[in-house]
N, C-alpha and C positions, 0 to 999 in steps of 0.2 A: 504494500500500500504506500510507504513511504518513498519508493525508484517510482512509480505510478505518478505520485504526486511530485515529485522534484520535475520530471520530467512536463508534467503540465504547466508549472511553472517556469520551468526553460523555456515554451513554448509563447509562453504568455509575456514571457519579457522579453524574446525575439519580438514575435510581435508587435508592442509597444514602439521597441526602436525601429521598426520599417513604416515610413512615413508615406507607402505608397502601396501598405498592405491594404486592401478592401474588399477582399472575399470572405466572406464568414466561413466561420466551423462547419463542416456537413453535422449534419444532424446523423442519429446512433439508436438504437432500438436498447434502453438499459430500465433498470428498478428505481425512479426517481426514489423513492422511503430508505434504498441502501446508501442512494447515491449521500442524502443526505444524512442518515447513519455515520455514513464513512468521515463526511468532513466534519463533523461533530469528533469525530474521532481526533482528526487531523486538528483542529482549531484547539482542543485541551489544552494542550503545551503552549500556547498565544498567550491566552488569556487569564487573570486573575482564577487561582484556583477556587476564590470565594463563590466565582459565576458558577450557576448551577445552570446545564445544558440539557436538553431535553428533543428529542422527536416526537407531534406524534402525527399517526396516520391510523386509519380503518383498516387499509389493507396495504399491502402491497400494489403498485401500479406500474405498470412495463408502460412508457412513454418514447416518443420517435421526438427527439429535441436535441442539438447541439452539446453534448453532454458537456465540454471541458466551459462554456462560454456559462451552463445553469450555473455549474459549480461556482463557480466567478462569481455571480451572480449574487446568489446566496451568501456565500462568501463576504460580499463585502457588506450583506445588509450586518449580520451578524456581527460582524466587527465593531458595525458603527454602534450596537446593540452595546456590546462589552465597553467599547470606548465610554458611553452614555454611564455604563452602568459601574467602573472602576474603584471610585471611593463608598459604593453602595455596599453593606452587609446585607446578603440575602437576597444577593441579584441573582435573575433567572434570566432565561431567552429561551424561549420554544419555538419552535417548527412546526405547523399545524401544514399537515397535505391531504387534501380529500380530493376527492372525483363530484367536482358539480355540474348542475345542470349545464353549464356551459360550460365548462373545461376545467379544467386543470388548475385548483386552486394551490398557492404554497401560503401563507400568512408567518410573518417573524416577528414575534409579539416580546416586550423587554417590562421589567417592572421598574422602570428608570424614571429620568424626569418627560418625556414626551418629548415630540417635536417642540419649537419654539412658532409660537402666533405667526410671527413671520413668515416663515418654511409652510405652514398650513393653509397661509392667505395667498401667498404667491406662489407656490408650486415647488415642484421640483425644479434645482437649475445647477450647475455646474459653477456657476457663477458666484452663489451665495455660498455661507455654511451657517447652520444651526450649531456647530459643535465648537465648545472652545478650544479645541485644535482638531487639526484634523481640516477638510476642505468639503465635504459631501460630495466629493468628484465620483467616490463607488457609488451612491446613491445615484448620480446622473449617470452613469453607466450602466447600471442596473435598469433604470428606465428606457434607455437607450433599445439594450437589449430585447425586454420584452415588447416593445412597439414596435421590433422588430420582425415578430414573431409575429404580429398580430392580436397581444395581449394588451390587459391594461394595468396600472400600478395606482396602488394608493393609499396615501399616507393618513395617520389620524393619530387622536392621542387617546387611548381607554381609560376610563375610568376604574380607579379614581386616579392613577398614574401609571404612567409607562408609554412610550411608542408604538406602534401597528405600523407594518405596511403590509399590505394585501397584495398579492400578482394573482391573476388570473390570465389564462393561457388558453386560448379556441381546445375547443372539443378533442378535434383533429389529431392534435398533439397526443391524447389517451389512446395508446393499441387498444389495453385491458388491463383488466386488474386481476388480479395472480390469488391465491387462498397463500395466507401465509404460512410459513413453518417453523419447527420447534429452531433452528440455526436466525432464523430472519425475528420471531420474536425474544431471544435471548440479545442479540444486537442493541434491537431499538430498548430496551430497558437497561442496558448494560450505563 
């Protein structure tokens, strides 16, 4: 998992430096629930070990998506989650993935302080940042992404605190959803 992921990351930082790269990832037939399983795995050692990390899903879902660019994705909502959440005692971040009516939900919910008025009146932008360091540059990439796809993103603040963002992903994106197993539920509670 970890020559898996250095490699993704090689990939991702070529990328970055080619200024005339503009082909996206092919998209991959994989278990979004492991995918993210896995980076849950991979992000522990990042993040204050105070953060308590969490998946959850119903079931298993084999999805046709870009797999290295989800990861990304996620990846950097979740960070900004932890960033949010660093001097908090009894911070969380969960991953909620279900299969809805129209596609493919991910939701990354924090029990932090929320976006900021600003960030929620005027949008996502690449431009601004909600964070006292940090840029929201993952946040505008991660939008970038999914509107890419033909999804939509969006932010909010839950009561009575913490951050939401929502992705929702077309149908299309869902092959099927899988019955899970004694190895795939040990994972996601691990």
């Amino acid at each position: 998992m970890i020559s898996l992921e250095l490699k993704r990351l090689t990939h991702l930082l070529n990328d970055i430096q080619d200024p005339n790269l503009e082909k996206p990832e092919m998209a991959t037939d994989f278990d979004v629930v492991l995918l993210m399983c896995d980076l849950i795995s991979l992000i522990r050692c990042q993040i204050a070990k105070t953060i308590r990390l969490e998946v959850q899903a119903s079931q298993p879902f084999i999805v046709h998506l870009p797999e290295n660019t989800l990861r990304q994705a996620v990846l950097n909502l979740v960070l900004n989650a932890a960033q949010a959440l660093e001097q908090k005692a009894g911070g969380r971040i969960c991953i909620y993935v279900d299969k809805v009516e129209l596609g493919l939900s991910i939701q990354v919910l924090d029990n932090g302080k929320g976006f900021s008025n600003e960030l929620l009146k005027n949008g996502i932008s690449s431009l601004q940042t909600s964070a006292e360091t940090g840029s929201d540059l993952g946040l505008a990439m991660t939008e970038k992404f999914v509107h890419y796809l033909g999804g939509t993103i969006k932010i909010s603040n839950q009561p009575p605190y913490g951050a939401s963002v929502s992705i929702l992903l077309p149908d299309e994106c869902v092959i099927s959803s899988i019955e899970p197993d004694t190895s795939y539920d040990e994972l996601k509670n691990s």
